[in-house]
C-alpha positions in Angstrom: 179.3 103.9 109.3 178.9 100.1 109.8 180.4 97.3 107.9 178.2 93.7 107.7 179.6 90.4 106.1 177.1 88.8 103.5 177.3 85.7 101.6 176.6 84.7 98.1 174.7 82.1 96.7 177.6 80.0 96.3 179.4 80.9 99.9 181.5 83.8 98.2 182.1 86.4 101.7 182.2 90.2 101.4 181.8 93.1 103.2 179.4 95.8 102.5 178.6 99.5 104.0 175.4 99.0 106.3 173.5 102.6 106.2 170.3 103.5 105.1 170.4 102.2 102.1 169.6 99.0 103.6 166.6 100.0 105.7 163.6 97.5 105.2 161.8 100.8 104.0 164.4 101.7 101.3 162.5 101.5 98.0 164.8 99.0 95.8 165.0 97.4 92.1 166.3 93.9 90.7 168.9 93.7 88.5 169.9 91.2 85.9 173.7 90.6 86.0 174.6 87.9 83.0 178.8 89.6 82.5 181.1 90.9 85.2 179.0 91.6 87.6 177.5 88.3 88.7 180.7 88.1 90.7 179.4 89.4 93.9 182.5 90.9 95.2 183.2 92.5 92.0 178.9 94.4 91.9 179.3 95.4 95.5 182.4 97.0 95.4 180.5 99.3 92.7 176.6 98.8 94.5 177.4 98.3 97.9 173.9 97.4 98.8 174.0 94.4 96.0 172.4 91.5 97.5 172.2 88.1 95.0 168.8 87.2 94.7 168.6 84.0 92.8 170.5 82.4 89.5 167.9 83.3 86.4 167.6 82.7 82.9 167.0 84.9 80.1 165.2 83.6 77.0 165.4 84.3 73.9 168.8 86.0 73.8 172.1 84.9 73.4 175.5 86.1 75.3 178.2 87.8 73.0 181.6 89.3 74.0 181.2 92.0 71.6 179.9 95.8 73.5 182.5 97.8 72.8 184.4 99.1 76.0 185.8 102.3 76.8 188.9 100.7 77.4 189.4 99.5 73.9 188.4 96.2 75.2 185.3 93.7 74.8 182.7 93.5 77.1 179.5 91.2 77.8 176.1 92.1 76.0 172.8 90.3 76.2 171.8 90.5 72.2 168.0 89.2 71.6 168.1 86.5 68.9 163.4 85.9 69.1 165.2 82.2 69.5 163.6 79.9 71.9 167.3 77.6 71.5 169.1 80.6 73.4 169.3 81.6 76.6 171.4 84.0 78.6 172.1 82.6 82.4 173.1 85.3 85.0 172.1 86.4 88.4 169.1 88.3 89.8 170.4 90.7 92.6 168.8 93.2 94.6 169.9 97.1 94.6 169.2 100.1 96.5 166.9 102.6 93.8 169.1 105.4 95.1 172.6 103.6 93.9 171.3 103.1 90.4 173.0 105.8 88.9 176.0 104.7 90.3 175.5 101.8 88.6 174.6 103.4 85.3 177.7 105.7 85.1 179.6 102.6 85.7 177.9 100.7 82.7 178.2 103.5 80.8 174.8 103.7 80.8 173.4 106.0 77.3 177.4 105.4 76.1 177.7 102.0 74.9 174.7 100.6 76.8 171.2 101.1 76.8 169.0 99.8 79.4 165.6 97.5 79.4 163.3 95.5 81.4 163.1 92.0 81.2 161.6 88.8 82.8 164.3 86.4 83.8 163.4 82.7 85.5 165.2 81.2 88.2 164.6 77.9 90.3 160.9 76.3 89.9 159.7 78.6 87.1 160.0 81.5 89.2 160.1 84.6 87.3 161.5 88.3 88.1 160.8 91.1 86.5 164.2 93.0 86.3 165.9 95.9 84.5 169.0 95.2 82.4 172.0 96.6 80.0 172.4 95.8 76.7 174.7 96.8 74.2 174.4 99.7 71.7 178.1 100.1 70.6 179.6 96.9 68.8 182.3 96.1 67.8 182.6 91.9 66.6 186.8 92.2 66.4 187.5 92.7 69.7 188.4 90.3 72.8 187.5 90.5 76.4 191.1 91.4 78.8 192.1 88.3 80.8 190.7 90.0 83.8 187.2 90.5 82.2 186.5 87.0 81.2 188.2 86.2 85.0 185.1 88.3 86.3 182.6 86.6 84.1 184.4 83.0 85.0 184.0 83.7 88.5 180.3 84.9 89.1 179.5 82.4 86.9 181.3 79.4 89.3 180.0 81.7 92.4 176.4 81.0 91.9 176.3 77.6 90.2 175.5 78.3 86.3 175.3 75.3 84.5 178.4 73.5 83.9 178.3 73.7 79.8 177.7 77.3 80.2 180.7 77.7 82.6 182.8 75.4 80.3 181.5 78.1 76.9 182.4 81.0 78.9 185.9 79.8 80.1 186.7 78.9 76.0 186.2 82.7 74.6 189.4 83.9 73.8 190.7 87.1 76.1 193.7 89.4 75.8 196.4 90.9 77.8 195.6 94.3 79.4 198.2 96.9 77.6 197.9 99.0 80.9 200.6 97.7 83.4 199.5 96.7 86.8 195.2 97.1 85.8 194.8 92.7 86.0 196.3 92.7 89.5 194.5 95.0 90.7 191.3 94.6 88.8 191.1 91.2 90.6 192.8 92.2 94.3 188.6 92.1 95.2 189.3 88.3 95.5 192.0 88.8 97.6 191.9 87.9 101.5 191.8 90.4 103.5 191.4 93.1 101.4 189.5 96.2 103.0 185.6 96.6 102.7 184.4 98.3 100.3 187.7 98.4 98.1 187.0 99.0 94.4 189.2 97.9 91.4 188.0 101.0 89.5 190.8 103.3 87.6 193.4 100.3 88.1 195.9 99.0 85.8 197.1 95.3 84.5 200.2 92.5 84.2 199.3 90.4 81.0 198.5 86.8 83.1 197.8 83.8 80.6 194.9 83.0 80.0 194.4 80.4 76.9 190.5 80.6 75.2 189.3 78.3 72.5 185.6 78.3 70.5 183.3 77.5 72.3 181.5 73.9 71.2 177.9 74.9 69.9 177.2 75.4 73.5 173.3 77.2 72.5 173.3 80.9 74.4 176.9 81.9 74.1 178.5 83.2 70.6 182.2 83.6 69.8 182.5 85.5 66.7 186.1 85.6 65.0 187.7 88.5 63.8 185.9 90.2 60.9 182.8 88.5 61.1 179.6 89.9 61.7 
């Protein structure tokens, strides 16, 4: 087993397994990351063969913090609005076919997400033709944990969304993690020197601050208060 340093689009440096998953002949899908896993150290710790593609948009949708998570929490969805105003920004990466269902048992895949195919542009009107998850369990009360919306904050930064969108994501209100010692660990992937490969999966949390607001009208990202629909 071989280790190899890669880069992201915005410099990030991690280290992945080289095997054959990452043979020029391996077949391989794109993926449309728009929550947690644009952060490239945090997809390849789960997809080691996760290679960023280019920053895309997705029309016509807008991006809530409402899927339901199996941790009680809220997580990311992509929820189609037929709007032209919205748009969900994320990242286009590039995954070994056989490490799908790795990924899918991660999402939750067919238990709290569904999956589809969509066509995202990036730079120059270039479009991709990707699969992505979307949410079929909702739940409009809950908050994203500190550490979530830290994920979500840093792919976003990483590969150089749009400022507004960056400054919409960073005011969504988060909570503290009820599960002592899950934050730390959760976000040791962004730690130096941490050991290839290392996964936060199955950790637990220490309730750091993390202050959110409303977002202001920024068009693509929706806060909804508790009790609303």
């Amino acid at each position: 087993m071989q280790w190899e340093t890669v880069t992201g689009l915005n410099g990030v440096t991690v280290s992945r397994e080289t095997v054959v998953r990452t043979h020029p002949e391996t077949p391989v899908l794109l993926y449309f990351a728009y929550g947690s896993n644009m952060s490239t150290p945090r997809l390849v710790s789960r997809v080691a063969s996760a290679h960023a593609i280019a920053a895309a948009c997705l029309p016509a949708h807008t991006l809530r913090f409402h899927k339901q998570g199996r941790d009680g929490s809220a997580k990311c969805d992509a929820c189609h609005t037929g709007l032209a105003s919205d748009a969900v920004h994320g990242v286009v990466f590039r995954i070994a076919a056989g490490e799908k269902a790795l990924l899918d048992e991660q999402e939750g895949l067919g238990n709290g997400y569904g999956e589809k195919t969509v066509i995202v542009t990036g730079a120059h009107g270039k479009s991709y033709r990707a699969f992505t998850y979307y949410a079929t369990c909702i739940d409009p009360c809950l908050r994203p944990f500190h550490w979530y919306l830290e994920h979500v904050i840093r792919g976003a930064i990483e590969h150089r969304l749009r400022d507004e969108y960056i400054a919409a994501i960073r005011a969504i209100a988060s909570v503290g993690d009820p599960v002592p010692g899950r934050h730390d660990c959760e976000l040791a992937i962004y730690s130096a020197g941490l050991p290839p490969g290392t996964t936060a999966l199955h950790c637990g949390h220490g309730n750091k601050a993390f202050d959110g607001r409303p977002p202001a009208g920024m068009p693509g990202i929706t806060r909804h208060e508790a009790g609303s629909k």
